[in-house]
N, C-alpha and C positions, 0 to 999 in steps of 0.2 A: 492595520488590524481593526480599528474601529469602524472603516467602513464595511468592513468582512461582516463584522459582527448586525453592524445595522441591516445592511443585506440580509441575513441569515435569519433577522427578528420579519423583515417583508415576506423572505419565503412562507415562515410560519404562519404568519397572521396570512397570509392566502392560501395554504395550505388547511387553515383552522376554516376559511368561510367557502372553502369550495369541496366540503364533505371529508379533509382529512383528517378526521377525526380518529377514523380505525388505525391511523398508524401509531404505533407505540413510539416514545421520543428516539429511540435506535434507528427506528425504522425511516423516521423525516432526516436524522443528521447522514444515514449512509444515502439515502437518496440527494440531499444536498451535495454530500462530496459529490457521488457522479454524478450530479447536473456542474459544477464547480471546481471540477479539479485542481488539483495544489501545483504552481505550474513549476514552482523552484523544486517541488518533489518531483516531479516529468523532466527536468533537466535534469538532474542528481542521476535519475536512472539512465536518460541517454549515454549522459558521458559515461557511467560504469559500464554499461551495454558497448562504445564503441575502445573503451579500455581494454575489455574484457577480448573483442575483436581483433584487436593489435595484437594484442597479448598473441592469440590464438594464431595470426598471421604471421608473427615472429616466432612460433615453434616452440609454444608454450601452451602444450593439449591441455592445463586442466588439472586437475585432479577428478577421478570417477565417486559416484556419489556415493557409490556401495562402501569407499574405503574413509570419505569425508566425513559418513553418517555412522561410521564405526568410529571414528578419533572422537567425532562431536559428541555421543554416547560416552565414551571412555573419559574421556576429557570433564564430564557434566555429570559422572556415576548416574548415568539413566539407562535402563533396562537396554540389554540388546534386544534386535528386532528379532520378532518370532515368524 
């Protein structure tokens, strides 16, 4: 983590002497993620992704979203969709 962090203080300080100054601090940290991706976060989503696959292979369609984002609303008392 600390060398993350040291990286992160380099991007800035080049970021700060090669004009980027117009970006707001939001704006340097979303552009550092995509230039540095989280790569245990990219493996988390494969395996769900080929989970999710199997699943699907083995005859297990899912749930549709129309009936997910009604329980999810229900479930959270948040406005149904208009």
């Amino acid at each position: 983590m600390s060398e993350q962090l040291h990286e992160f203080h380099r991007f800035l300080g080049e970021k700060l002497s090669n004009g980027g100054t117009k970006l707001s601090p939001e704006e340097a940290l979303d552009e550092w993620r995509r230039n540095n991706p989280d790569t245990d976060a990219c493996e988390e989503d494969v395996a769900a992704i080929r989970e999710a696959l199997n699943d699907n292979a083995n005859g297990d369609k899912g749930m549709l979203f129309e009936d997910f984002d009604r329980e999810f609303r229900e479930r959270h008392k948040l406005p149904a969709k208009s």
